[in-house]
C-alpha positions in Angstrom: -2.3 295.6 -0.6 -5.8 294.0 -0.1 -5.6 292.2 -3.2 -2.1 290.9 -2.2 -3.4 289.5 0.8 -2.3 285.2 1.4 -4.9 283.1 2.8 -4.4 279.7 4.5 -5.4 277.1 1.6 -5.0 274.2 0.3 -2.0 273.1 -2.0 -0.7 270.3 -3.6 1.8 268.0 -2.3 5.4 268.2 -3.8 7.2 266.7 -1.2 9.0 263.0 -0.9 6.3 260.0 -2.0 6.3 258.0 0.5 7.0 254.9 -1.7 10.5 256.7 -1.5 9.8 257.9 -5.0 10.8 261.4 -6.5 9.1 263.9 -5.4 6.7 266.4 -7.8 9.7 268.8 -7.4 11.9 266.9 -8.4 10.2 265.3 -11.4 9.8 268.6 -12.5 13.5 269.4 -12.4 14.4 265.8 -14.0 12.6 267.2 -16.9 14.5 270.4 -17.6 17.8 270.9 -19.2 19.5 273.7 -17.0 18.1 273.2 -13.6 18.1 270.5 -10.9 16.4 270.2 -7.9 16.6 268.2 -4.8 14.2 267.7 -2.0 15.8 267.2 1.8 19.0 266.3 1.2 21.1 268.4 3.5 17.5 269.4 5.6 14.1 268.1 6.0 11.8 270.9 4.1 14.3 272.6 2.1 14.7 272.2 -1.6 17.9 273.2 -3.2 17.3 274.6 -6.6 20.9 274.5 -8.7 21.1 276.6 -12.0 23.0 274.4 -14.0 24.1 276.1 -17.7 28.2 275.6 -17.2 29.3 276.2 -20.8 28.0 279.4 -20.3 28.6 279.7 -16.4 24.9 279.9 -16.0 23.8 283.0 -18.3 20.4 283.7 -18.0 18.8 282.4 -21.6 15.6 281.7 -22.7 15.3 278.2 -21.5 16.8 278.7 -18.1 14.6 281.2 -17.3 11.2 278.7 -18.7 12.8 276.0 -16.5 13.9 277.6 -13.1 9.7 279.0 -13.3 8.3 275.9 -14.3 10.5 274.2 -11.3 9.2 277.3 -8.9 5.8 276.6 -10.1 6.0 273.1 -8.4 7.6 274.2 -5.4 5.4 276.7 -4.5 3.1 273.8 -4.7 4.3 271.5 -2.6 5.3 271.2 0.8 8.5 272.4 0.9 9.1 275.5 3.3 12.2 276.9 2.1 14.4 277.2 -1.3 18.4 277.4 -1.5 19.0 279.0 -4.8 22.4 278.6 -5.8 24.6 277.9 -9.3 26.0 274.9 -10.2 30.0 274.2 -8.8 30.7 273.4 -12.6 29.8 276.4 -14.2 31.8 278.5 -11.4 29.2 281.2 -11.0 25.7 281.8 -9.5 24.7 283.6 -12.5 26.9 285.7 -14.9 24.8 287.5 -16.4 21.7 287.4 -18.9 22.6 285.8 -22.4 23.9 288.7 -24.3 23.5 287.3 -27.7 19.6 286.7 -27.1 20.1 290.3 -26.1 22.0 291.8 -29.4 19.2 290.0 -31.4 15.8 291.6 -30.2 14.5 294.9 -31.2 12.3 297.3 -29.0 9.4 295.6 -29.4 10.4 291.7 -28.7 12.0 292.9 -25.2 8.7 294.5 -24.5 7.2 291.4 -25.1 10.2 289.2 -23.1 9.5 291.9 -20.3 6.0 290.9 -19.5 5.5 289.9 -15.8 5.7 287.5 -14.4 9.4 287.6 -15.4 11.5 284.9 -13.5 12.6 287.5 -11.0 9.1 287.8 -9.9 8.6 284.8 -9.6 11.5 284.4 -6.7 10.4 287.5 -5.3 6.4 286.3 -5.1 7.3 282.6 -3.9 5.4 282.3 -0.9 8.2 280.1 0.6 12.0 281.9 1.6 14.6 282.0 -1.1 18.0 281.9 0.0 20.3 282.5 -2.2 23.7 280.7 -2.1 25.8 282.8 -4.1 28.6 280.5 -5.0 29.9 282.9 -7.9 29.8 285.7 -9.6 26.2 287.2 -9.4 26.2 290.2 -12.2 23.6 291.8 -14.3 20.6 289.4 -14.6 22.4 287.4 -11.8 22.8 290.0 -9.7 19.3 291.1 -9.9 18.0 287.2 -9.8 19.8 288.0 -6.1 18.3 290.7 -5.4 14.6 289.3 -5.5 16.0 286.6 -3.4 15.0 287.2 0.7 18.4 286.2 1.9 21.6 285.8 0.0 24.5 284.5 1.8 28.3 284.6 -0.4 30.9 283.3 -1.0 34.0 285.4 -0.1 35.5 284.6 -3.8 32.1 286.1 -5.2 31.9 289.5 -7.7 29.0 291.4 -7.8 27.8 293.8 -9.9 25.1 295.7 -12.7 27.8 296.3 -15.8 25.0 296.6 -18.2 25.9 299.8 -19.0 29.0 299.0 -20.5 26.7 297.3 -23.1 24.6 300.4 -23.6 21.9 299.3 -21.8 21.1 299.3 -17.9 19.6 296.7 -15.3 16.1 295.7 -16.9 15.4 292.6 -14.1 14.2 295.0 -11.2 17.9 296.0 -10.4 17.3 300.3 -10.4 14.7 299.4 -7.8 15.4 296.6 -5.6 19.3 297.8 -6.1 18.3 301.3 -4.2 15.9 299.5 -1.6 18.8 297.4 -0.4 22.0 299.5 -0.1 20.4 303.1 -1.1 20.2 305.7 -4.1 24.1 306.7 -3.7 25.3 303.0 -4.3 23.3 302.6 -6.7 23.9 304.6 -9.0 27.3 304.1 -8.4 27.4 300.3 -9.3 24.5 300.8 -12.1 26.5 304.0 -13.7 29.8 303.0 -13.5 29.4 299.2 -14.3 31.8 298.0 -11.7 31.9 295.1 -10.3 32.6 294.8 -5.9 33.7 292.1 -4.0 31.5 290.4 -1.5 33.0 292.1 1.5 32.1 295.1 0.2 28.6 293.8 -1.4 28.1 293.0 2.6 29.3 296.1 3.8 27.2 297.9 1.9 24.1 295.7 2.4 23.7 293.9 -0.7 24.6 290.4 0.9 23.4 289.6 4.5 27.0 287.3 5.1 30.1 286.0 3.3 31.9 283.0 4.2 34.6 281.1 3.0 35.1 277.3 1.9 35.3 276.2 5.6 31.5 278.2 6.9 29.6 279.0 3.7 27.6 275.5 2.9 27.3 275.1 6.6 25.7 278.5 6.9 23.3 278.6 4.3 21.7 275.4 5.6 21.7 276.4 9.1 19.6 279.3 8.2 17.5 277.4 6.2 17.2 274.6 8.5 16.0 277.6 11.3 13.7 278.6 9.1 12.0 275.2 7.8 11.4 274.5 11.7 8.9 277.5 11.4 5.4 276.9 10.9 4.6 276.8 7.1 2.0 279.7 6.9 3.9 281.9 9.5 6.7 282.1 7.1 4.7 282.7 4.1 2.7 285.8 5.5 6.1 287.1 7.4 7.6 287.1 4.3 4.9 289.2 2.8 4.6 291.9 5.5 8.4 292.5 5.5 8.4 292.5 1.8 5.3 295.4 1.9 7.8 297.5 4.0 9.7 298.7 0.7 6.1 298.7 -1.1 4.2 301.0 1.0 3.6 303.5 3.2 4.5 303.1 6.8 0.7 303.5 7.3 -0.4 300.5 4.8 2.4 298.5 5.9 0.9 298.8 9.7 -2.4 298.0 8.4 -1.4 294.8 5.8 0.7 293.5 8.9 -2.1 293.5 11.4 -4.4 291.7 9.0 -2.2 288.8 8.1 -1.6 288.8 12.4 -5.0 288.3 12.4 -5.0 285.7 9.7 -3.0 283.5 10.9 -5.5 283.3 14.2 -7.4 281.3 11.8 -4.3 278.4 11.4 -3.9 275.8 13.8 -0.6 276.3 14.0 -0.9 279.1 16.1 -3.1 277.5 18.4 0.1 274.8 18.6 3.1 277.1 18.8 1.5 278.4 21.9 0.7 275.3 23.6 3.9 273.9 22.8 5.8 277.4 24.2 3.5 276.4 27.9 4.4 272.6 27.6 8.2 273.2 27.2 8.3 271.3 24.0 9.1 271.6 20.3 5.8 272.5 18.1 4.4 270.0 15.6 3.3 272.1 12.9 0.8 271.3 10.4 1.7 270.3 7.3 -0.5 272.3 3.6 -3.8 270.2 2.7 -3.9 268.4 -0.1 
């Protein structure tokens, strides 16, 4: 995992100008046809990231997937500390699935190619900042997987999830057989990725492939109260906790000891440690430092 191992370094700004201007982000976002992207408008820090394809509730097609990296790209440069990943309320789904005519029109050798990494769902898993996703629809196949490499997924209680690939001859090719079987086990699984069908989110929860599920009345409100507990965290503390939970599925309980004490020790080296324990002694809330330009 040595070669995995974050740093505290300098990035570029992507948050609010201070003329009151877009932000990087979000200038980004303006540019691209099926994603949009707003800085701090529900919380300070948090960037909500809206898949936006409605005519074809959001399947996962070559330009979606160029845009929602190009838009990570920025974020993951900027000063945001968390992402709300969610699917437009027009297109009534988080993601429906990947575009199955892109699909019937590749041979062997062009998905090969389409399959090089980084693939979008890498690039959600790898963000350095939390992803929470706000699964406002139905999350299947490529959505469902685009979930999974999510860190939190909170949904709604009219949500359907699923991998029915197979009904299409084909199985999960986003990560799904593996991050599928890390989160609710082997058994589930291969029940969802064999038979094809789809569960509701009660089940998805009971089961552990959602954290929560809320109706009309909690779900917005929950999403952003998580993210707004998370965005009051010091920026680099949530980057290198994200990556010593995520070595947990990766390693060996061994490694995973190992990797977690040196990003411990790392972050000896921020500031912010030095003010999250001052503040805990003055009995008042931290002021944590923001990335260098």
């Amino acid at each position: 995992m040595s070669g995995d191992e974050p740093s505290v370094d300098d990035r570029e700004t992507g948050g609010p100008r201070a003329d009151g201007g877009p932000s990087t982000v979000e200038s980004v976002a303006a540019e691209c046809e099926t994603v949009d992207a707003v800085v701090g408008d529900r919380v300070e820090g948090v960037v909500t990231v809206t898949l936006n394809r409605p005519d074809a509730r959001n399947a996962l097609n070559a330009t979606l997937r160029a845009e929602l990296k190009r838009v990570l790209d920025a974020i993951e440069d900027s000063d945001a500390r968390v992402v709300v990943l969610t699917g437009s309320d027009e297109a009534k789904a988080f993601v429906a699935g990947a575009d199955v005519k892109e699909l019937r029109e590749r041979d062997m050798l062009e998905q090969r190619e389409a399959s090089k990494r980084p693939r979008v769902y890498e690039r959600v898993d790898d963000l350095r900042q939390p992803v929470i996703a706000r699964v406002n629809g139905h999350a299947l196949g490529g959505g469902c997987e685009l979930m999974q490499a999510c860190d939190v997924r909170i949904a709604h209680e009219r949500t359907k999830l699923g991998q029915p690939e197979i009904n299409l001859g084909i199985m999960p090719g986003g990560g799904g057989t593996q991050r599928l079987a890390r989160l609710v086990g082997e058994g589930h699984a291969m029940r969802l990725i064999l038979t094809g069908e789809l569960i509701s989110a009660e089940e998805a929860a009971d089961i552990g492939l959602v954290e929560e599920v809320h109706g009309d009345d909690t779900f917005d409100d929950r999403v952003y109260e998580l993210a707004e507990l998370m965005a009051t965290k010091s920026p680099v503390a949530l980057e290198f906790a994200k990556k010593a939970v995520k070595a947990a599925s990766r390693t060996d309980l061994e490694q995973g000891i190992e990797y977690e004490a040196e990003l411990f020790a790392q972050l000896f080296g921020s500031p912010d440690k030095d003010e999250g324990i001052d503040a805990f002694f003055e009995d008042r809330e931290p002021e944590w430092h923001e990335r260098e330009r």
